[in-house]
C-alpha positions in Angstrom: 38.3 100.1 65.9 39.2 97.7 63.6 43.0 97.9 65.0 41.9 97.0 68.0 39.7 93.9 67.0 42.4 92.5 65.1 44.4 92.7 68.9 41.7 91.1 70.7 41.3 88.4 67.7 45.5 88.3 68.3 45.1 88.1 72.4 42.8 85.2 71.9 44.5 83.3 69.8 47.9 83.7 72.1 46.1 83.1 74.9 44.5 79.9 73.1 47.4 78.0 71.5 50.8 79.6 72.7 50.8 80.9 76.5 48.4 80.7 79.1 50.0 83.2 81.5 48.2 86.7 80.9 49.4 88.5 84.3 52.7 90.2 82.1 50.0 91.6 79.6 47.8 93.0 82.1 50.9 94.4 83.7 52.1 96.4 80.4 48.6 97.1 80.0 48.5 98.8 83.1 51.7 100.9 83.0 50.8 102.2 79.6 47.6 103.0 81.1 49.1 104.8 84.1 51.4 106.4 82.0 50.0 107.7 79.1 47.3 109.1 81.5 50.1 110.6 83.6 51.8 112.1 81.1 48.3 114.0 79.2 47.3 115.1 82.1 49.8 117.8 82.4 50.0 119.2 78.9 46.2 118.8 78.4 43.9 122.0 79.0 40.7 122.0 80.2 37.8 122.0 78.6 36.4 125.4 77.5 32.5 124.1 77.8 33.9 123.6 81.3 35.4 126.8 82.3 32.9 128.5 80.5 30.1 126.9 82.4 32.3 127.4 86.1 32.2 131.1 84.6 36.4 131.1 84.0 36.0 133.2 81.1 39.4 134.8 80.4 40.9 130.7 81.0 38.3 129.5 78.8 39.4 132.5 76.0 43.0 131.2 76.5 42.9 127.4 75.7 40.5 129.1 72.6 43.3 131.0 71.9 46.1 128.1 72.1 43.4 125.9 70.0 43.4 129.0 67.2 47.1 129.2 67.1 47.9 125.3 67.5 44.9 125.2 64.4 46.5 127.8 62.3 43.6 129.9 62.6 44.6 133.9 62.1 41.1 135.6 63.1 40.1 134.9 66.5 38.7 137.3 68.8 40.1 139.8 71.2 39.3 140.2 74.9 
C-alpha cells in the first residue's frame, strides 16, 4: 500500500510540474491491466469454496491437491 501511494504522490507531481499529457499512462496502464489479467487467467484454478458450493467435488479435491503439493504439504487426503 505504501508502494503504491508513493506512485500516486509520484503521478501527481509529474502531472503537476513536468508533463501534462496523461493519455500514454493510461495507455500502459491499460495493457498491463489487459495483460496481466489475460495471462492469470489461464494458469489460475478456481476456487475450491466455488466448486465445492456448485457441488464439483473431485475438481475442488484437485486444485486442493495442487495447493498441497505447490505448498509442500505431504499429508493430504485421499479420494
Amino acid at each position: 500500500m505504501v508502494s503504491e501511494g508513493f506512485v500516486f504522490i509520484f503521478l501527481t507531481l509529474y502531472y503537476l510540474i513536468i508533463s501534462k499529457n496523461w493519455i500514454g499512462s493510461v495507455f500502459f496502464g491499460f495493457l498491463m491491466n489487459v495483460s496481466c489479467s489475460s495471462i492469470t487467467i489461464f494458469f489460475l484454478p478456481e476456487s475450491p469454496m466455488w466448486l465445492y458450493d456448485k457441488k464439483n467435488y473431485i475438481e475442488c479435491h484437485k486444485v486442493f491437491k495442487q495447493m498441497c503439493e505447490f505448498n509442500e504439504v505431504k499429508n493430504y487426503p485421499k479420494i
